[in-house]
C-alpha positions as a Markdown table, in Angstrom:
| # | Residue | x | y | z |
|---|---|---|---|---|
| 1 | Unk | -41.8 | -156.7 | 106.1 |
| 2 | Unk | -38.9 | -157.5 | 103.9 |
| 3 | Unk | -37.2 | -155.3 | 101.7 |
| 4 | Unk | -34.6 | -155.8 | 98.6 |
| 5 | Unk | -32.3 | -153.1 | 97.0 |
| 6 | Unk | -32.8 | -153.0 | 93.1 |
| 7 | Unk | -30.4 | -152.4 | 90.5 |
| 8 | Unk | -30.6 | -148.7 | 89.0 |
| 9 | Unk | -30.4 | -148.9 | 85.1 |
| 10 | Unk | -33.2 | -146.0 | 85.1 |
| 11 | Unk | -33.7 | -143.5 | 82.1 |
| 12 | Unk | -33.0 | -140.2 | 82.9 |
| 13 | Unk | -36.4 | -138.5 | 84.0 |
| 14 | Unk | -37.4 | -141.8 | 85.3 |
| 15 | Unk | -38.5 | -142.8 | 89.0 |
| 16 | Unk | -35.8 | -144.0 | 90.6 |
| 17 | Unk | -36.5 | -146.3 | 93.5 |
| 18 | Unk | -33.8 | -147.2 | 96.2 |
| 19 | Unk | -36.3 | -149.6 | 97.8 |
| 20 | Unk | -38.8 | -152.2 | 97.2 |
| 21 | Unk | -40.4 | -153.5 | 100.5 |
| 22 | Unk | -42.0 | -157.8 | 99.8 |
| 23 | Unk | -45.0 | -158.4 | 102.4 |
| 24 | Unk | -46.0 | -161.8 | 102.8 |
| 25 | Unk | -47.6 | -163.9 | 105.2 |
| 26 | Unk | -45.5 | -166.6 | 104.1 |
| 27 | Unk | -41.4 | -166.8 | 104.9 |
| 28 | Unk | -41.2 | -168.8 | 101.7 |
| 29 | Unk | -43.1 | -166.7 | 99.5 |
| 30 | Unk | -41.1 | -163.6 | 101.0 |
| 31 | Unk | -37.7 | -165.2 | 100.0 |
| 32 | Unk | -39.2 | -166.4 | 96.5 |
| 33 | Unk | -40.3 | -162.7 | 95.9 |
| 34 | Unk | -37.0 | -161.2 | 97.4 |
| 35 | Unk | -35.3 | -163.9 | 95.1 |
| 36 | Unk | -36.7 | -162.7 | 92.2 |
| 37 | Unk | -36.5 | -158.8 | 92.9 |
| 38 | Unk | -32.6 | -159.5 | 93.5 |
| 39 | Unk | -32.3 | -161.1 | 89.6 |
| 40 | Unk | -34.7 | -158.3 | 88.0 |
| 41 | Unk | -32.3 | -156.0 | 89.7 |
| 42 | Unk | -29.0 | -157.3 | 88.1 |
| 43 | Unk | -31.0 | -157.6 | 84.8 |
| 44 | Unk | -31.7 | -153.8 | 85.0 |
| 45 | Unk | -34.9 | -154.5 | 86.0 |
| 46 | Unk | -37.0 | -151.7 | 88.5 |
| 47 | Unk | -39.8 | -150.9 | 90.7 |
| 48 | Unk | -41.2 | -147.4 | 91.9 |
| 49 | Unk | -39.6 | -147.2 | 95.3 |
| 50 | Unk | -43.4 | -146.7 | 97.0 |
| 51 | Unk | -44.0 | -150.4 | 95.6 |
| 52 | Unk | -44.8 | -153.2 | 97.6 |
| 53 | Unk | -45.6 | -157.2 | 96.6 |
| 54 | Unk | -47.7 | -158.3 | 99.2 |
| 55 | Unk | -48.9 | -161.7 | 99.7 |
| 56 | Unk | -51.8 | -163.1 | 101.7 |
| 57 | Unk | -53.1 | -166.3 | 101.9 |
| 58 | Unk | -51.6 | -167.6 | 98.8 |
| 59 | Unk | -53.0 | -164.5 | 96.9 |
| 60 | Unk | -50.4 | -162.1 | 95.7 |
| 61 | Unk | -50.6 | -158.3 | 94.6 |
| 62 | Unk | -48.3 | -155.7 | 94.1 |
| 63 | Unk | -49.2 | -151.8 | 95.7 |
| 64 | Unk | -48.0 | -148.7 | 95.3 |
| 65 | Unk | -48.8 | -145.6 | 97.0 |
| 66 | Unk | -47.2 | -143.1 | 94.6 |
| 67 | Unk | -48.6 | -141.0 | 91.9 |
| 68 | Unk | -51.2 | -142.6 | 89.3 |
| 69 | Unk | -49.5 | -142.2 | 86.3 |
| 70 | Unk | -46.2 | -142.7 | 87.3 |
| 71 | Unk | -43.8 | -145.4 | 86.5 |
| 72 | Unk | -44.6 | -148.4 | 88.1 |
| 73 | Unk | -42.3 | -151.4 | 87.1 |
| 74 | Unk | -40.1 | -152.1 | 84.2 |
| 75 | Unk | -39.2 | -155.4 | 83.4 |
| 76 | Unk | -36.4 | -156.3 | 80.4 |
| 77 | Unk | -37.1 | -159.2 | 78.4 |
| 78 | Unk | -34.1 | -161.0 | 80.0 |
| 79 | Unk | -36.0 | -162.0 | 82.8 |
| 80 | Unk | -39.2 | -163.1 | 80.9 |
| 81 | Unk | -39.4 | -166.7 | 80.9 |
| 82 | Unk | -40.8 | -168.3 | 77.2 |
| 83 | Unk | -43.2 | -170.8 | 78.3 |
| 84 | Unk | -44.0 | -172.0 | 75.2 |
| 85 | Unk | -40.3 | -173.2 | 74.7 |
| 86 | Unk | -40.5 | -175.3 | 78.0 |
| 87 | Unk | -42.2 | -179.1 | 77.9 |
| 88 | Unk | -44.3 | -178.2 | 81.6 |
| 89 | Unk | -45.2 | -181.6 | 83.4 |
| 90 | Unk | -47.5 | -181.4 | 86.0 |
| 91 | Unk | -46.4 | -183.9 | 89.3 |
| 92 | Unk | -49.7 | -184.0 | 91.1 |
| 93 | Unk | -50.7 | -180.4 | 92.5 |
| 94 | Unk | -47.0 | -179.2 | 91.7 |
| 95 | Unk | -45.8 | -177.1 | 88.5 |
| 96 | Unk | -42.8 | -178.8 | 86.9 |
| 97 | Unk | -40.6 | -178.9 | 83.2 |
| 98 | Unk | -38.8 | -181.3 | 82.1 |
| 99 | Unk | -35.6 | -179.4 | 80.9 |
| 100 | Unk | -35.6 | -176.0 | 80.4 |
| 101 | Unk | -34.4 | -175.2 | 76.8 |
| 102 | Unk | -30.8 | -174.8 | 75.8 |
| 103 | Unk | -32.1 | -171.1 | 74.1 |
| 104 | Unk | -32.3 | -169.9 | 77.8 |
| 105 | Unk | -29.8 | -167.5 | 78.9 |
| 106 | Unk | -28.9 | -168.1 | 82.6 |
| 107 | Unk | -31.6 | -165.0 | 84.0 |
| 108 | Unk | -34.7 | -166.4 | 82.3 |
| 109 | Unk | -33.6 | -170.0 | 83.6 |
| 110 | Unk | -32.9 | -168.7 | 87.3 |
| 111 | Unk | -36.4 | -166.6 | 87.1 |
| 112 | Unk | -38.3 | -169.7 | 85.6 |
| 113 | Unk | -36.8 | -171.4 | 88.7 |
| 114 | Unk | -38.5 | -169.1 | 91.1 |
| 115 | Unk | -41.2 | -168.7 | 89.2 |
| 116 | Unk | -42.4 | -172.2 | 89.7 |
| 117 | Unk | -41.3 | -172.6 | 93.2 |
| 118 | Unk | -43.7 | -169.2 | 93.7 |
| 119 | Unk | -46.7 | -170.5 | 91.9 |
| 120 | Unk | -46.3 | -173.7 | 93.6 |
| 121 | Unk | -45.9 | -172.4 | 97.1 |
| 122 | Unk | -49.1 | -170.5 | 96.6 |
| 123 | Unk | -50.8 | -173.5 | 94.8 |
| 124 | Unk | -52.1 | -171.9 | 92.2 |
| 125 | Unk | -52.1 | -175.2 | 90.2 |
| 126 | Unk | -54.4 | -177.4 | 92.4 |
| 127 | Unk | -56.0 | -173.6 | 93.6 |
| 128 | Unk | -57.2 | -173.6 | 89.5 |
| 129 | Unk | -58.3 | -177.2 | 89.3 |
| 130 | Unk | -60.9 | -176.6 | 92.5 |
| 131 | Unk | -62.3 | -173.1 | 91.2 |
| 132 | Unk | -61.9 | -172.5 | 87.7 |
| 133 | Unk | -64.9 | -173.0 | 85.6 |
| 134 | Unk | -63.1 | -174.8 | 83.0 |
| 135 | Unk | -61.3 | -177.4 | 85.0 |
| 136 | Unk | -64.0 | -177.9 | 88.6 |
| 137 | Unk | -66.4 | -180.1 | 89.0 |
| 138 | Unk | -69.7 | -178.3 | 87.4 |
| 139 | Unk | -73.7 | -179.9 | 86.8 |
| 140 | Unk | -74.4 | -180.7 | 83.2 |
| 141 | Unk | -77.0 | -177.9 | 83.3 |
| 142 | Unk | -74.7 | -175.1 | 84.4 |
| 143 | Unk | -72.6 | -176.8 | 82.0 |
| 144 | Unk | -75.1 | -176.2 | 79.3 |
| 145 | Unk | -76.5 | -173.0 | 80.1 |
| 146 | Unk | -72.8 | -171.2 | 80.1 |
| 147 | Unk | -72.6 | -173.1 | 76.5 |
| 148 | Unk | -75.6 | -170.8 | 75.5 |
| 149 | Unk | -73.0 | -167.8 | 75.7 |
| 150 | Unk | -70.1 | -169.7 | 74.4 |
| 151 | Unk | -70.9 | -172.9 | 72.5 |
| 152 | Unk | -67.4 | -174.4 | 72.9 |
| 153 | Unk | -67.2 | -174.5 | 76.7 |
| 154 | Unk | -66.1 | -177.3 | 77.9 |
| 155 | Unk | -66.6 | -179.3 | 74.7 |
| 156 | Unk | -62.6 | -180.9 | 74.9 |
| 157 | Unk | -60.5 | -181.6 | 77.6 |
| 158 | Unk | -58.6 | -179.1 | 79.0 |
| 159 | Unk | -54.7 | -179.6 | 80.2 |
| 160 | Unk | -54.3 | -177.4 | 83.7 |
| 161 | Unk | -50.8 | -176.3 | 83.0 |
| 162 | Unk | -51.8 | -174.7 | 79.4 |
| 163 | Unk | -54.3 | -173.4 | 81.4 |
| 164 | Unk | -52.6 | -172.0 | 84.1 |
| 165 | Unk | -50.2 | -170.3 | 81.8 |
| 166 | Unk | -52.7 | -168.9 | 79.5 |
| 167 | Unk | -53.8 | -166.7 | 82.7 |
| 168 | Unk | -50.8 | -165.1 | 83.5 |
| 169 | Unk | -48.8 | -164.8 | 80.0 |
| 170 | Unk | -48.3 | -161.8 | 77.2 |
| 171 | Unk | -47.8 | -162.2 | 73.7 |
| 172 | Unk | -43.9 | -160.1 | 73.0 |
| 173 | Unk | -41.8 | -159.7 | 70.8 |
| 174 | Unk | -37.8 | -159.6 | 70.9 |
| 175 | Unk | -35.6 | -157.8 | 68.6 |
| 176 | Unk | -34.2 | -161.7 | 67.8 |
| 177 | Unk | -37.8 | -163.8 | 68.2 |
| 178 | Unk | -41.4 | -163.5 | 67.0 |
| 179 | Unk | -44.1 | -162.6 | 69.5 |
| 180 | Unk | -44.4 | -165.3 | 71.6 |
| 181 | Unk | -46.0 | -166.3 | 75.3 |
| 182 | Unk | -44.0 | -165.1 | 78.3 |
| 183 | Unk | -44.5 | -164.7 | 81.6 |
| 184 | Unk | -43.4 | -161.4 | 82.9 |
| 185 | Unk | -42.9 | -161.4 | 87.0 |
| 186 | Unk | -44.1 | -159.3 | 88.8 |
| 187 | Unk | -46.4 | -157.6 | 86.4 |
| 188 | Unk | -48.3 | -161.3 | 86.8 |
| 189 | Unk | -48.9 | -160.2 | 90.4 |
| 190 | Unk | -51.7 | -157.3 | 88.9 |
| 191 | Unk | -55.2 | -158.4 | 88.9 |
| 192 | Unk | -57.6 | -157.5 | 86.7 |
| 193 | Unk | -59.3 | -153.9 | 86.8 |
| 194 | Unk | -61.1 | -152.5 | 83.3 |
| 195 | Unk | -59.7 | -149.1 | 84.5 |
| 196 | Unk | -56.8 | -150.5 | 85.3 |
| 197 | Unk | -53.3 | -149.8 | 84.0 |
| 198 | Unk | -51.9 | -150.9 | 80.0 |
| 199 | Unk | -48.8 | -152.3 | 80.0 |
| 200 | Unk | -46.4 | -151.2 | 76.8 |
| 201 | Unk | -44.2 | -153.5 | 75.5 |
| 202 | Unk | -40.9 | -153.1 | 73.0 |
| 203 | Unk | -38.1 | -155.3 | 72.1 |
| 204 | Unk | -36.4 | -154.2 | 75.3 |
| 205 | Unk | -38.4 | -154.2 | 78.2 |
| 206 | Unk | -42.2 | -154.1 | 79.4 |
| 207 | Unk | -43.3 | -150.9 | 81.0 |
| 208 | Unk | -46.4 | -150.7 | 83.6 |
| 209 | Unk | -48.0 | -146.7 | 84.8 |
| 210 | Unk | -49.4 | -146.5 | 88.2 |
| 211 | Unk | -53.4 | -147.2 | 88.4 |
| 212 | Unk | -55.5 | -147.4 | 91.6 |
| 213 | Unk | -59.0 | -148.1 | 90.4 |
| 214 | Unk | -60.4 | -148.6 | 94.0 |
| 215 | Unk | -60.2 | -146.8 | 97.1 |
| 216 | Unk | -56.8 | -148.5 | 98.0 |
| 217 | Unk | -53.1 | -148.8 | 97.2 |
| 218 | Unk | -53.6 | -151.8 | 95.2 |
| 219 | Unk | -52.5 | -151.3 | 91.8 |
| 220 | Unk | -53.9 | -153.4 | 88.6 |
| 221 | Unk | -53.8 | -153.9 | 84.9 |
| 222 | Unk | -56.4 | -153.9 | 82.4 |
| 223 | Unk | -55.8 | -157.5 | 80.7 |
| 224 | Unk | -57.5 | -156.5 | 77.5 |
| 225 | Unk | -59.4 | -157.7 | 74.6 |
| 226 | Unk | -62.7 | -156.1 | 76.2 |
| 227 | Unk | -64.2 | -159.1 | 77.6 |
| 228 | Unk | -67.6 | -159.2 | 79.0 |
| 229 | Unk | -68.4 | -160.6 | 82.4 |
| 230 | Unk | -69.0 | -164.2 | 81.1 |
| 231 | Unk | -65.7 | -164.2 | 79.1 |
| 232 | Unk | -63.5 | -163.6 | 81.8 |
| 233 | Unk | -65.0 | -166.0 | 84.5 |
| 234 | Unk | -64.5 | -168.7 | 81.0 |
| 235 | Unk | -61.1 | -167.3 | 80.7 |
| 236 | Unk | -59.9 | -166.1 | 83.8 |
| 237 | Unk | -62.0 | -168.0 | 86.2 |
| 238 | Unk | -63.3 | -164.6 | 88.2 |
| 239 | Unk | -66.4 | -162.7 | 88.0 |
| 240 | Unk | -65.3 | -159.1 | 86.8 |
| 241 | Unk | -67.4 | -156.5 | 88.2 |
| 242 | Unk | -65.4 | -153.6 | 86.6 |
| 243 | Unk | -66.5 | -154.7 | 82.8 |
| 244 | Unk | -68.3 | -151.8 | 80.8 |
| 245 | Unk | -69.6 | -154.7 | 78.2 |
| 246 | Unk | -72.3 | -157.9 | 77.7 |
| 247 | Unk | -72.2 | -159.1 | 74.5 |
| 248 | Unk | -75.2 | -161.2 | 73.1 |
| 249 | Unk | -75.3 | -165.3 | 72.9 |
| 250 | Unk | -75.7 | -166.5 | 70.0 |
| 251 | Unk | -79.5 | -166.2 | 69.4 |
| 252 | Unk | -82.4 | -167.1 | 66.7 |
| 253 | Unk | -85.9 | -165.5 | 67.9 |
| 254 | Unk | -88.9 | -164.1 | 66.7 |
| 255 | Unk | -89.4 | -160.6 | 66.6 |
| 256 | Unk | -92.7 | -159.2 | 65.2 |
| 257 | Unk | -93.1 | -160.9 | 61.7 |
| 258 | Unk | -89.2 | -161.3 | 61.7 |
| 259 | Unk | -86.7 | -164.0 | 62.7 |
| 260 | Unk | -83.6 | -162.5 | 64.3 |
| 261 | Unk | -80.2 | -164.6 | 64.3 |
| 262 | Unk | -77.4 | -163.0 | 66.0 |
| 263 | Unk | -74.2 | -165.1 | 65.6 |
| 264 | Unk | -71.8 | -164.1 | 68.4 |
| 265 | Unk | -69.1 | -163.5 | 65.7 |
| 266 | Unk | -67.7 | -159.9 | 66.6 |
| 267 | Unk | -63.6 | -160.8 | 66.4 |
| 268 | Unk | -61.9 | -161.7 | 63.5 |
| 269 | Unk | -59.0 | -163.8 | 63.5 |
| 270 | Unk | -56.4 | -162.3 | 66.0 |
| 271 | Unk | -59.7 | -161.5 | 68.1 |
| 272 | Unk | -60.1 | -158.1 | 67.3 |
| 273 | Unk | -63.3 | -156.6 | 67.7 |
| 274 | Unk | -64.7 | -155.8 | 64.6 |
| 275 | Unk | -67.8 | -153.7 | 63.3 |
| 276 | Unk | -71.3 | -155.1 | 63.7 |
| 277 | Unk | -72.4 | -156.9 | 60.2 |
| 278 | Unk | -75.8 | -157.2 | 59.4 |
| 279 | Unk | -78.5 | -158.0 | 57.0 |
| 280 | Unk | -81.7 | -157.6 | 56.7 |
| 281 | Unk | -84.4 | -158.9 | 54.4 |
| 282 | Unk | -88.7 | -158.8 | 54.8 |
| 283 | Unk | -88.4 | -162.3 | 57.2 |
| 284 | Unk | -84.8 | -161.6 | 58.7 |
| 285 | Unk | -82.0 | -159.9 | 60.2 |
| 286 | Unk | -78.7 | -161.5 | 60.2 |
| 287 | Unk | -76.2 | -159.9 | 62.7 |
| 288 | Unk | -72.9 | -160.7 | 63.5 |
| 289 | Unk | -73.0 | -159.7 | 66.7 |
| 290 | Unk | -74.6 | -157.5 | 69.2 |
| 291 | Unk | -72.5 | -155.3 | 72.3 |
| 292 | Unk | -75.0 | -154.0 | 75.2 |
| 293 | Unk | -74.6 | -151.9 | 77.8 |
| 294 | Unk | -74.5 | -148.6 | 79.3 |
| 295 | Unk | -71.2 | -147.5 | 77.2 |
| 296 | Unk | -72.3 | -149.0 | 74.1 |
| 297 | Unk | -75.1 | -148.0 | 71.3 |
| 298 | Unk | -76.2 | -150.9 | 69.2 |
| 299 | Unk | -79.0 | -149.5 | 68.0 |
| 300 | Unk | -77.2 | -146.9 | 65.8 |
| 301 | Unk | -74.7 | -149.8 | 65.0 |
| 302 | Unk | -77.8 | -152.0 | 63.5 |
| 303 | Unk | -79.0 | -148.7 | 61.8 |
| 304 | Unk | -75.5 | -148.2 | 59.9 |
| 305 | Unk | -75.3 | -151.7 | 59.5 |
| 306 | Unk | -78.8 | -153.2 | 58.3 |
| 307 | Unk | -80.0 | -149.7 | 56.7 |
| 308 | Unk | -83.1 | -150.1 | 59.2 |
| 309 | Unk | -85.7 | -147.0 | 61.0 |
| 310 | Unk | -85.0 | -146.3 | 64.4 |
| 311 | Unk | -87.9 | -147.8 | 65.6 |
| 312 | Unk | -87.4 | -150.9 | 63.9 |
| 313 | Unk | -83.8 | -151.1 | 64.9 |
| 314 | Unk | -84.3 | -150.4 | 68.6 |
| 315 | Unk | -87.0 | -153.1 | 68.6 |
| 316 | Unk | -84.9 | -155.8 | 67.4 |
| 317 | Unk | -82.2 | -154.8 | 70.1 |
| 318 | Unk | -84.8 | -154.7 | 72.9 |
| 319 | Unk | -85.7 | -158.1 | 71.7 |
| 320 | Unk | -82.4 | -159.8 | 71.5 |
| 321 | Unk | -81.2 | -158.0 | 74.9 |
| 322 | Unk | -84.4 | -159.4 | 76.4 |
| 323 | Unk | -83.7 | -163.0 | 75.4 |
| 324 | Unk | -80.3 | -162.5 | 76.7 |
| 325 | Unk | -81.4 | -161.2 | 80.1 |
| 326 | Unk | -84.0 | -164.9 | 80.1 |
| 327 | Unk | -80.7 | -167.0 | 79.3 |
| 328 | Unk | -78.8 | -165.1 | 81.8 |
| 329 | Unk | -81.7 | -165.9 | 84.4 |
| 330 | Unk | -81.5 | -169.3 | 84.0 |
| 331 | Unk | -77.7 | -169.8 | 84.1 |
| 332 | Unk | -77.6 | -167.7 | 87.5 |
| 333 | Unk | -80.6 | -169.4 | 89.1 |
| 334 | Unk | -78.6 | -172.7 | 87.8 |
| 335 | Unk | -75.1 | -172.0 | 88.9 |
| 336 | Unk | -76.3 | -170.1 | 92.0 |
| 337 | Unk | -78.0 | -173.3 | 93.8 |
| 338 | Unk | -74.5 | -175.7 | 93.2 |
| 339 | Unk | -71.3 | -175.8 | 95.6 |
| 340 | Unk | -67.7 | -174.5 | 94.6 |
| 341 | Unk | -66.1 | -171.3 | 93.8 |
| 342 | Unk | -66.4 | -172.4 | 89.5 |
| 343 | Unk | -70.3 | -172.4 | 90.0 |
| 344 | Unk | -70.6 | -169.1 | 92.3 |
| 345 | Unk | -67.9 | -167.2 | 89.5 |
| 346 | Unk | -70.5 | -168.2 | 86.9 |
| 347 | Unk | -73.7 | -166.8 | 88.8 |
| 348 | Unk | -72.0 | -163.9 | 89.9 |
| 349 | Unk | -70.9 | -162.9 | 86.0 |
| 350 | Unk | -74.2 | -163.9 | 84.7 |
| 351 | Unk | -75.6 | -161.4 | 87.1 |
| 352 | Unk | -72.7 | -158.9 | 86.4 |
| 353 | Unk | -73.8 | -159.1 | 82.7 |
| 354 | Unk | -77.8 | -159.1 | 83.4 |
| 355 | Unk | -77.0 | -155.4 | 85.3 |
| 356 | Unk | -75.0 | -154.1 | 82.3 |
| 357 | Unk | -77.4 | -155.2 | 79.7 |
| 358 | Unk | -80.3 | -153.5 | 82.0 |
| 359 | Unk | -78.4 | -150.1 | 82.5 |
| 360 | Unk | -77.7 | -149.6 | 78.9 |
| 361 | Unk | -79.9 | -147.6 | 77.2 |
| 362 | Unk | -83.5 | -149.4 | 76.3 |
| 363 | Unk | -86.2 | -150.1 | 78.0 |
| 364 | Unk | -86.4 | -153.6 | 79.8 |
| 365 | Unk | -87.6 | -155.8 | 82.3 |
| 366 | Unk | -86.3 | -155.7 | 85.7 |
């Protein structure tokens, strides 16, 4: 183990930690990490002092053994590196930029230095080309059967590096700039937990409690937005076992003497979740969009939204989860049979999202 003295600009009533130890398999990745724990340190920059960034095999994380709840890291904005300001140019299976804008004060250029240099020495570039659902090689029917969920997938090419960024970056806001992407280190060493820790942002600085979801030190961050299983192995390229949500495909079916059309429309334009819409006439129900599972209640939703009985109501849920369960079936059973880490993340969300649409609360196949 390695360790690296912070800098101490701490609130009063804050943790302040005299240590930060960096565990990594990898000499390089250790001085990378040290590297960049020495300029978050002169930037003002902290850690709880029980924290630890370990690497592994090219995988990183970041532990603590403190107190949930407590402070975990604070990062200031001067060491956030804008990456939509920098013109990225991939060089094979390495991250590069051209030129790093003139805006750049001297931290966020050193930290956009090592932040490359890290990402590369883990290979998280050619890592995402071989396993991410978007970018690796995938069958035209496990194509097809993920577009039943999200029609877009796949329909344009799709650059890595955007990629790649799109995975690890916030949206902030400076006292002097709009809310733009940035890459906040350390924090991008969280994965992803739905009981994870939220991160709170101001014009100064990013803030990040202490949350151990699982029986271990490892600490992580919700990334938000309340994706279901399927959206974050699209997204993120993982299969997300802690998600509390499936929502529906987009769907037209027959349901007693009605024809049901769910459209898969439930954000509006920031992607905000927004209340179920519906309509419903003597030959069909319109809804914008249905949520199942065991934390959500779509059958009252439909009743508020469509002015339908109870019966009726949980009927046409029953129906629609059905049909999503059949399309579900077919994309595992697809995805499960092909080679590659992109087609086992998609089998094992769609059966993540079959298991939360059957422990919700109607009565279905198993």
């Amino acid at each position: 183990m390695m360790a690296t003295q912070l800098g101490r600009n701490v609130e009063r009533g804050r943790v302040s930690p005299e240590l930060a130890l960096v565990d990594a398999d990898d000499p390089v990745v250790g001085d990378l990490l040290e590297a960049m724990l020495e300029v978050l340190a002169e930037a003002g920059g902290w850690l709880h002092p029980a924290a630890r960034l370990v690497c592994r095999a090219g995988n990183l994380s970041l532990h603590c053994s403190g107190p949930i709840g407590e402070p975990l890291v604070r990062i200031p904005h001067e060491v956030m590196v804008p990456v939509g300001r920098i013109r990225w140019s991939p060089e094979g299976s390495q991250l590069a930029f051209e030129e790093l804008p003139e805006s750049l004060d001297d931290t966020a250029s050193e930290m956009a230095y090592l932040q490359v240099a890290l990402l590369n020495q883990c290979r998280k570039l050619p890592d995402l080309q071989h396993t991410h659902p978007l970018l690796a090689p995938l069958a035209p029917g496990v194509i097809e059967a993920v577009r039943a969920f999200r029609p877009s997938f796949r329909a344009r090419p799709i650059d890595p590096v955007s990629l790649l960024w799109s995975t690890r970056c916030f949206r902030l806001r400076t006292a002097d700039r709009p809310a733009e992407p940035v890459s906040i280190p350390v924090v991008d060493l969280l994965d992803h937990h739905r009981q994870g820790a939220s991160g709170t942002g101001n014009l100064n600085a990013f803030d990040v409690p202490i949350s151990r979801p699982l029986d271990s030190d490892a600490c992580f961050l919700d990334y938000g937005w309340q994706r279901d299983p399927i959206g974050m192995a699209i997204v993120y390229g993982f299969a997300d076992e802690s998600a509390e949500v499936a929502y529906s495909a987009p769907l037209r079916i027959r349901s007693g003497t009605q024809t049901i059309e769910v459209e898969g429309t439930g954000r509006d334009a920031d992607g905000h979740l927004v209340a179920m819409r519906a309509q419903a006439s003597a030959s069909l129900v319109r809804i914008s969009h249905v949520s199942l599972g065991p934390t959500q209640n779509p059958v009252a939703e439909l009743i508020a939204a469509a002015g339908l009985d109870a019966t009726r109501a949980r009927q046409v849920i029953e129906d629609v989860a059905a049909a999503n369960l059949e399309l579900l079936e077919r994309l595992a059973s697809l995805a499960v049979v092909e080679p590659g880490q992109a087609a086992s993340t998609v089998a094992a969300a769609a059966r993540t999202q079959q298991t939360l649409i059957r422990s919700g609360p109607l009565t279905l196949p198993q």
